[in-house]
N, C-alpha and C positions, 0 to 999 in steps of 0.2 A: 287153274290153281290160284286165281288172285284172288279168292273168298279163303281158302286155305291159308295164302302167307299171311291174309288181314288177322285171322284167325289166330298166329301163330306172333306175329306181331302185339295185337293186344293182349296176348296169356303174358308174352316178357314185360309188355312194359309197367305193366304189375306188379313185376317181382323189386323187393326192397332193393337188391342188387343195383335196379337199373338205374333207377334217380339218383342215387346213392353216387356210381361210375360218372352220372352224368353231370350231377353237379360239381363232383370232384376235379373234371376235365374242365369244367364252366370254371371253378376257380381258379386254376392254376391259369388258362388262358389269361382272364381279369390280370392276372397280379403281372405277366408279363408283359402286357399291354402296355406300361406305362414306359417301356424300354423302346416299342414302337413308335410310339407319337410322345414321345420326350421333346424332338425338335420341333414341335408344333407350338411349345409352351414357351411364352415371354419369359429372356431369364430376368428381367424385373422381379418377377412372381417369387422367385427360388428363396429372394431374402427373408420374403414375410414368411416361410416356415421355419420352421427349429429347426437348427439339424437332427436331436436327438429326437422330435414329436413323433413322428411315424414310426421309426423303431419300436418305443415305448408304447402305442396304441396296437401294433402290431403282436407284441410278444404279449397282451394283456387278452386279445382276442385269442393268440392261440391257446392258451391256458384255460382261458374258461371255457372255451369251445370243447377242446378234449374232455374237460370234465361235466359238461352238461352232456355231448354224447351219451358219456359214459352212464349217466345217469338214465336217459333217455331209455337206451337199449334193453337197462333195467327195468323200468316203469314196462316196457313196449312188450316184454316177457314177461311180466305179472299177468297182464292185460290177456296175452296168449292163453297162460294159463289157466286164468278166471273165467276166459271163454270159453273151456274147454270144460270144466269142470263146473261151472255153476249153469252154461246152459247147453253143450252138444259139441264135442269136438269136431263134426262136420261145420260148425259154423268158423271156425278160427282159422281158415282160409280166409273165407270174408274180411275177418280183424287185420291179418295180415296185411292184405290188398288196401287197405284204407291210406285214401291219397294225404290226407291232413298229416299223418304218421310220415306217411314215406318221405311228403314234402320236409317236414321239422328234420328230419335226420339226416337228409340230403345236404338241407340246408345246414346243417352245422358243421358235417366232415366237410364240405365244399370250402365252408367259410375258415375251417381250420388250415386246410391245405391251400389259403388262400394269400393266409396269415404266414404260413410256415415259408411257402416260394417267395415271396416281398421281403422276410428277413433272412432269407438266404441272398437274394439279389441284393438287398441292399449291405451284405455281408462284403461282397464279391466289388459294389461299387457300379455297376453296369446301369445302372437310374443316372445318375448324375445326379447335380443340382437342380434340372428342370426335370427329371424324371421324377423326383422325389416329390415335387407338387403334384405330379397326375397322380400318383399313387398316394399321395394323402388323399386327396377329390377319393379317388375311387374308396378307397377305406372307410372314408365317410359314409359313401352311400352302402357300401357292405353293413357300417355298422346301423342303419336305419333297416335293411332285410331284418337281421338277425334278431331288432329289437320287436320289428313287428312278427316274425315268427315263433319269437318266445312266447308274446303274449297269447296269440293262435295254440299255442301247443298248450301252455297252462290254462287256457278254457277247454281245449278239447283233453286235457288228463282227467277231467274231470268225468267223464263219459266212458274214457276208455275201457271196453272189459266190459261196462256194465251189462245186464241181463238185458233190460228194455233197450238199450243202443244196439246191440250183441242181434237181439230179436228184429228190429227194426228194418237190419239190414238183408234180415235173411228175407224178411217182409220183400224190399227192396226189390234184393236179386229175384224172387220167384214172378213177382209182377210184372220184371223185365225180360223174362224167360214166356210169361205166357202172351205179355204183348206182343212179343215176336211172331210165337206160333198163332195168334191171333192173324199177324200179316201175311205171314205166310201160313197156314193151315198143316200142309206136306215138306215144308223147308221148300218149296220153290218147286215142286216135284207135281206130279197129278195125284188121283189118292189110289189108295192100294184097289185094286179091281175085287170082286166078289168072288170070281171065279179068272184061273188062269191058265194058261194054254198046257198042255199037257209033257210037252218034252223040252224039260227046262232045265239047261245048268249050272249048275251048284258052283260058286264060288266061296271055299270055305277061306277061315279066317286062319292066318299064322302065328298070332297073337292070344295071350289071354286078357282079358280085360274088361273097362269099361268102355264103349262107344261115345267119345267127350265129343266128337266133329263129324260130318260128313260133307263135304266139297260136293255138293250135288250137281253144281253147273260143271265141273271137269266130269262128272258122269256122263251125262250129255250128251259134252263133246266125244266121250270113249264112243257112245253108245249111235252119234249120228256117223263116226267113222269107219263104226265096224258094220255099222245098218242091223243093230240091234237094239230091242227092247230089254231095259234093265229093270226086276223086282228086287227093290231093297225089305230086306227082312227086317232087320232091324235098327234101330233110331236112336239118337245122343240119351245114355243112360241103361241103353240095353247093356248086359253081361253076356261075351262070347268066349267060348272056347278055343280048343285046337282042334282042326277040322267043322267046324258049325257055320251054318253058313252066314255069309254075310250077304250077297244078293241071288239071284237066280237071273239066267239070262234067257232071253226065248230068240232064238237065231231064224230068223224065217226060211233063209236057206235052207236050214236043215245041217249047216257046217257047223264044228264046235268052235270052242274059244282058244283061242294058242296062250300059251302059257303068257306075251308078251301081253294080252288083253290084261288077261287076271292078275296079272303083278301092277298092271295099272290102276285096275280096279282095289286091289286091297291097299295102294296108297290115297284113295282117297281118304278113309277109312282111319280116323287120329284114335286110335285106345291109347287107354291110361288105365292107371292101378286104381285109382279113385273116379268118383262121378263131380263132375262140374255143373255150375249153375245156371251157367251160358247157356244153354240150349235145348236145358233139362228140366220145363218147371215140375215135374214129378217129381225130383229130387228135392227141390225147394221145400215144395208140400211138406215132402217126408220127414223132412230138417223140421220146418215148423211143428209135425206134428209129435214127433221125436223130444223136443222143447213140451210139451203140452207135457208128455208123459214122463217125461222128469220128473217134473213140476210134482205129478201128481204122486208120482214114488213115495213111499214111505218115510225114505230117508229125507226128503226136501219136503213134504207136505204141503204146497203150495197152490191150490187150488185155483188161487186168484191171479198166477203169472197163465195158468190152462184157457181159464176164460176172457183172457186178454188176447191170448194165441187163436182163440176158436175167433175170436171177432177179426182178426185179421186175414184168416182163412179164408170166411166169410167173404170179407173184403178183395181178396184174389179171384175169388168164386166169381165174383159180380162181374167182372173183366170179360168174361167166357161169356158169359149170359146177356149180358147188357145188348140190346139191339143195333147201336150205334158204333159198337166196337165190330162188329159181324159184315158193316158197311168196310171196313178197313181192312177186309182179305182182297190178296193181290190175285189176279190169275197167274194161271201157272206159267213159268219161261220152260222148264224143260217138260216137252212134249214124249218123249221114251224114259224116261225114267218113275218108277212107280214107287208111294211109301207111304205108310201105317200113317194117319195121321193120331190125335192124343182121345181116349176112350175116356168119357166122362166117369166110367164107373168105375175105370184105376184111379184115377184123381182121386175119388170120393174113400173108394178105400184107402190111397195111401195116406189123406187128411182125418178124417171122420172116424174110423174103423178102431184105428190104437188109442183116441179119446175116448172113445167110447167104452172100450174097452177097460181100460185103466181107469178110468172114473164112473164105471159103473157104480159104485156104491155113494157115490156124490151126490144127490137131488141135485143142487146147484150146477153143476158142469153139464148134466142132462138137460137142466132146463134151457141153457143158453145153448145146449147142441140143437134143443128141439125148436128154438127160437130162429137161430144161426138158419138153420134147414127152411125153415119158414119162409125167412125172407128170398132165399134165392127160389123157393116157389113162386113167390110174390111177385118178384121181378119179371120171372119167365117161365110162366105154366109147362108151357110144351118143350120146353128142355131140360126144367130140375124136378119135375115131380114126380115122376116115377122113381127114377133115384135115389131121390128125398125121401119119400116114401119108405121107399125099401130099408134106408139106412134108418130111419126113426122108431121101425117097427125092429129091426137089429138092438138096438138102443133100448128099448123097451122090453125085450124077450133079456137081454145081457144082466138087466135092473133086477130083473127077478129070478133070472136065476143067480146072481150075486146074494141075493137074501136081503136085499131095500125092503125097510117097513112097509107095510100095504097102502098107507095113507101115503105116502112119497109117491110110490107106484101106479097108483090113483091120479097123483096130480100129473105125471108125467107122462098118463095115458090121455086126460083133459084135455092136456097145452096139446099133444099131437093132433088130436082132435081140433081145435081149435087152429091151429094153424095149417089146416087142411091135410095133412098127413098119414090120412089112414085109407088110404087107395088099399082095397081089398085084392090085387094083383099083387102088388110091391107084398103085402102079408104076407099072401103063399109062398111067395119068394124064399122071403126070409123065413 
């Protein structure tokens, strides 16, 4: 279960909530510090402050802090929104998550209730005279955090929300979704067999939802304790019902699974109502391509955020392909447990397929689809060109029957040609 709580661990620390708690706790600590180690400090020191200077720097922090908050939270809601609505509301997870945000807002309720405990103690008296120098020192250096946070946060307001930052990240997360399954191929698992033993039990799902996690090493151990072979059906992004199953098991005994197996097995098993990016670059894909077809919408007519999107597709693509990336799968640790690894030709529909689609009557968006395609032939004959293929000649059949001038049609049958794409297989296909 310790890939589970890691798993479970980094979704919270995520959340605005937690930095937010933890710096709040960070503060109030700081401010009572100086009641600790008060007898450390020379009462020499105590004359060279004010009495009233601490107070007065104190009550000026916490006033402005509640009100840049406040401001903040506003700004950090627009940002939400703008994300939601100028490029995919799947992406505003992502906006949320962003550390530069969570740190500024941390930082200023922390710094507020830092302000607020220091003029309550110093209300109450419990600083003294040499308490009240540590607590200037420290003030001091609160107020260097806060100034260099500010400035961090009005460079990054700048950004916040926008389309291309918005995008960027979703770029991000999918890259780090497919370099995973790059290292791991199966999640850690062997790959699904072709054919599978014939008396196999169903482990159905209690939940409806998305597949966000699977703990495949506590699979393992279920599966080397009970001396069974585990087939996982489906993988981070699949959609399961109630009763559907979520693995099969093949018992060589010939015994079934007792109910305490299978309750063990559907904890491995993290659903949610939504799909995550963690573990899912199909979902990425889909996000990006999702974005593209915005773009292309009637209502936005943006053709040129589409082919900014198809280049970075492209660029996800290359990950998969690249020879050197393919050097960077791990062997498998768990030896009984089996799972679907990722099928090139979902990827390509779920990137390729809605641009295509939705920009069929664009010259432009076709030409860079037929370009985009090109190059991941280019790269790697014997893994995208069939593919490629298939989807260029999809592409091409879409142009015409959209009703694209003939000369358009022409050129966009040229460029396939030219970029090697008219495999007479991948045709019939399509």
């Amino acid at each position: 279960m310790i890939a589970r709580w890691r798993w479970i661990v980094g979704r919270v620390t995520k959340r605005l909530w937690f930095r937010a708690t933890l710096f709040s706790v960070l503060g109030v600590i700081t401010a009572l510090l100086a009641v600790v180690f008060k007898g450390y400090i020379p009462a020499s020191l105590s004359t060279s402050v004010g009495a009233d200077a601490v107070d007065k720097i104190l009550g000026i922090i916490a006033s402005s802090m509640l009100a840049v908050t406040t401001f903040s939270l506003s700004t950090m809601v627009t940002a939400y929104g703008a994300a939601s609505s100028g490029v995919t509301p799947r992406a505003t997870t992502l906006v949320m998550e962003d550390a530069t945000t969570q740190n500024a807002l941390a930082t200023f309720i922390g710094s507020f209730l830092f302000s607020l405990v220091g003029i309550i103690a110093l209300s109450t008296g419990v600083y003294g005279n040499q308490g009240r120098v540590l607590l200037f020192a420290v003030t001091l250096a609160v107020i260097v955090v806060i100034v260099y946070t500010l400035l961090r946060w009005i460079d990054h307001l700048s950004k916040l929300g926008r389309v291309g930052e918005t995008i960027d990240r979703v770029e991000h997360a999918t890259v780090s979704a497919l370099k995973g399954r790059i290292e791991w191929p199966c999640l850690g698992a062997l790959p699904y067999p072709a054919s599978t033993p014939d008396a196999l039990i169903e482990v159905s799902a209690k939940e409806v939802g998305y597949v966000q996690h699977i703990d495949i090493q506590s699979l393992q151990d279920i599966a080397e304790q009970a001396q069974v072979s585990i087939y996982v059906h489906v993988v981070p992004g699949s959609f399961v019902g109630l009763g559907e199953p979520l693995v099969c098991v093949d018992s060589p005994n010939g015994e079934g699974v007792d109910e305490d197996i299978q309750t063990r097995i559907r904890a491995v098993f993290a659903v949610g109502i939504r799909r995550t990016f963690e573990h899912d670059p199909r979902f990425g894909l889909a996000v990006l391509s999702e974005i593209a077809s915005r773009a292309l919408s009637p209502a936005v007519n943006d053709p040129g955020t589409a082919i900014d999107v198809i280049g970075r597709g492209v660029r996800a693509f290359s990950w998969l392909g690249s020879p050197s990336s393919r050097d960077e799968a791990q062997a498998s640790e768990c030896q009984r447990v089996y799972v679907h690894g990722l099928e090139l030709e979902d990827m390509f529909d779920d990137f390729f397929s809605p641009i295509a689609r939705d920009g069929a009557l664009l010259v432009e968006v076709g030409v860079r689809l037929l370009k985009g395609l090109g190059s991941l032939v280019r790269l790697n004959p014997a893994y995208f060109s069939t593919v490629a293929a298939c989807h260029a000649q999809l592409l091409i059949a879409r142009a015409a029957h959209a009703g694209i001038l003939t000369c358009d049609l022409t050129r966009l049958q040229v460029i396939a040609q030219e970029q090697g794409l008219n495999d007479a297989h991948a045709a019939r296909r399509a």
